[in-house]
C-alpha positions in Angstrom: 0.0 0.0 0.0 1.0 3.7 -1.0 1.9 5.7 1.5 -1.1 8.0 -0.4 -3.4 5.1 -0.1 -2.4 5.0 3.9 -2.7 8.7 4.5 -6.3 9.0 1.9 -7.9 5.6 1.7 -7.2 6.1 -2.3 -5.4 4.3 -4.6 -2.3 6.1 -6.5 -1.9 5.7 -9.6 1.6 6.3 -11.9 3.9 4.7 -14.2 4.9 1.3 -13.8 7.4 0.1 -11.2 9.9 -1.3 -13.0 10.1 0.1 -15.9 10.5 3.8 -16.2 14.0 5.2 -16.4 15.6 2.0 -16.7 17.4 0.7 -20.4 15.2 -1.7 -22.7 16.4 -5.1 -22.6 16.7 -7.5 -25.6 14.0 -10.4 -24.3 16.3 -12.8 -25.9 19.6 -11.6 -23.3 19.7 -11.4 -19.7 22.2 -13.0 -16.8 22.1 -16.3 -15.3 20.3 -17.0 -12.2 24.2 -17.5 -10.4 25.1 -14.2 -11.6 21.7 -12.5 -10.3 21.9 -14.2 -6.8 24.9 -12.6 -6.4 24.4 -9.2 -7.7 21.3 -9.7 -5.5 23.5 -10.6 -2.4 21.0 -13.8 -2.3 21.9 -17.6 -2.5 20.7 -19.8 -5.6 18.3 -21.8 -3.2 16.9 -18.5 -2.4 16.7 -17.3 -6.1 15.3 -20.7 -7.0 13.0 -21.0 -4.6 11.8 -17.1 -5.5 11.4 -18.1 -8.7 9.2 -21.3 -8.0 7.0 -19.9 -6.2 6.3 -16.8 -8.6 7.9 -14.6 -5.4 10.3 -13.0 -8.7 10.3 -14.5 -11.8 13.1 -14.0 -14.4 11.5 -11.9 -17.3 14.0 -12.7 -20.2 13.7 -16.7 -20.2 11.8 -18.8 -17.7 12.8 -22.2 -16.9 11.5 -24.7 -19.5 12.3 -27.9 -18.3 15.3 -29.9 -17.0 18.1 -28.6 -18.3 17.0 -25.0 -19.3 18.4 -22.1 -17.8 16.9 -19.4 -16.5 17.6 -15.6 -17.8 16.7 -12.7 -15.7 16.8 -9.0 -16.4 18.1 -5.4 -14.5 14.6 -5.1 -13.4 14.4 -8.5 -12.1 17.6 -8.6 -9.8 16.5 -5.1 -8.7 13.4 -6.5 -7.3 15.3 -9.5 -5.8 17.9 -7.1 -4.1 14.7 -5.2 -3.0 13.1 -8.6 -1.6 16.7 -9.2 -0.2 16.8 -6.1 1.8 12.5 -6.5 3.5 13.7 -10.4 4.5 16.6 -8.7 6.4 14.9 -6.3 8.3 12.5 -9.0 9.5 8.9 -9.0 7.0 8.0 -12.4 6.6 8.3 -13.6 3.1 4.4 -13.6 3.2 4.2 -9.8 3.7 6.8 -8.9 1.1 5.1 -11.3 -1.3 2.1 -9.0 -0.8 4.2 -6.1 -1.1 5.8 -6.8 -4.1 2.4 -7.8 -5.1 1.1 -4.2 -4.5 4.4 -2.6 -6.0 3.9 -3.9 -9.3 0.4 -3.0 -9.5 0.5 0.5 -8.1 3.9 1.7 -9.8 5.6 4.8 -9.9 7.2 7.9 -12.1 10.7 8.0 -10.6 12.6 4.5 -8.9 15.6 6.7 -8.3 12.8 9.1 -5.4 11.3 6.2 -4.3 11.4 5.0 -0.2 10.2 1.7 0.5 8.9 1.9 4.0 7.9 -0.6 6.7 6.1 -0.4 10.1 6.9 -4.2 10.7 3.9 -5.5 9.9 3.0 -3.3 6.1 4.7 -1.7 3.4 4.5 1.4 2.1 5.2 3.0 -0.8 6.9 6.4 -0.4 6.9 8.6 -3.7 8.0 11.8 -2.3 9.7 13.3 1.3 6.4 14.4 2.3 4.8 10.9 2.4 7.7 9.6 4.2 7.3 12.8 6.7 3.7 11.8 7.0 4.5 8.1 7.3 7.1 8.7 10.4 4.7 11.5 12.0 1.7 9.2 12.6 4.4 6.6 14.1 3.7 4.3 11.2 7.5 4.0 9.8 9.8 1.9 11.7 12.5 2.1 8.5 12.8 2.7 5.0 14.4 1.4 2.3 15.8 3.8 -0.6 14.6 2.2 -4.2 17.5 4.7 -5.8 20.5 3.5 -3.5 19.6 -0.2 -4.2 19.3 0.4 -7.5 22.4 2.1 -8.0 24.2 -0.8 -5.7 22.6 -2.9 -8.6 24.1 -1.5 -11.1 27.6 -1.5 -9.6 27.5 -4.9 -8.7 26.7 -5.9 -12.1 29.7 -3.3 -13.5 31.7 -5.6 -11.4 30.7 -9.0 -12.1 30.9 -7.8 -16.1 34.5 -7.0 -15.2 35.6 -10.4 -14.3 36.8 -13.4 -16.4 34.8 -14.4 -19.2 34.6 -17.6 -18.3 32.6 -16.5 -15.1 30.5 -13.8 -17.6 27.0 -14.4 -18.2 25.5 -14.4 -21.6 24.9 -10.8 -22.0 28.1 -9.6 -20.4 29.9 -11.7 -23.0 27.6 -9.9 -25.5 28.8 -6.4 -24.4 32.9 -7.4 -24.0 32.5 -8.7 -28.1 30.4 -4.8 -28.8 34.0 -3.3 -27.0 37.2 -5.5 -28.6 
């Protein structure tokens, strides 16, 4: 629930979550599940599990049978990272599946603004420093979580993990060291 909804009893309505500011991906490219649990700071039981149970599915290529491997996008380890960080701080995986639930269907204009708050029990979503304000003033907030720092930590973990050997390179960072040589 939106911080919004909290404070007005009113949905909000915006863009979608994970999809405004962030580059288009070829659907036929994305990086392995072992690459994504670790740019997600997550184990592969976790990320397999996740993915079983529809918690976060990979986008670019689901799992088609024995064998097959799945391929998941920016957006995706983003939201695992984000699912990551709510475990830690102690929501059962029952609330964040409703969160995540909520997210998606609620969306928003700007990831990089966006606070993720919690009072231990629901969480909100915090589109401006207002709503947060409003949130922590009515003694609902017990902590946040900024969308923009994870996403940034994202995105430099995956800098990093491009940088290493090939042989440990997923699919598309192989892709992107051929574009450079």
């Amino acid at each position: 629930m939106t911080a919004r909804e909290a404070a007005e009893g009113e949905p909000f309505v915006a863009e979608l979550l994970f999809t405004d500011g962030l580059p288009a991906m070829d659907d036929e490219v994305g990086y392995r599940g072992a690459v994504a649990a670790r740019a997600a700071g997550i184990t592969y039981r976790q990320l397999d599990y996740w993915a079983r149970t529809e918690l976060v599915e990979p986008t670019v290529r689901g799992a088609s049978g024995s064998g097959s491997q799945r391929l998941y996008g920016f957006r995706d380890i983003l939201v695992l990272k984000l699912v990551k960080r709510l475990l830690d701080t102690g929501i059962s995986l029952q609330q964040i599946r409703t969160a995540v639930e909520q997210l998606r269907a609620s969306g928003i204009r700007d990831l990089a603004g966006t606070t993720l708050m919690s009072d231990g029990a629901s969480v909100y979503l915090c589109t401006s420093n207002d709503e947060v304000i409003d949130l922590v003033s009515r003694g609902q907030g017990v902590f946040g979580i900024a969308v923009g720092k994870v996403l940034r930590e994202v995105e430099s973990e995956l800098v990093e993990l491009d940088a290493q050997a090939p042989e440990t390179m997923d699919e598309l960072a192989l892709r992107r060291a051929a574009r450079t040589a």
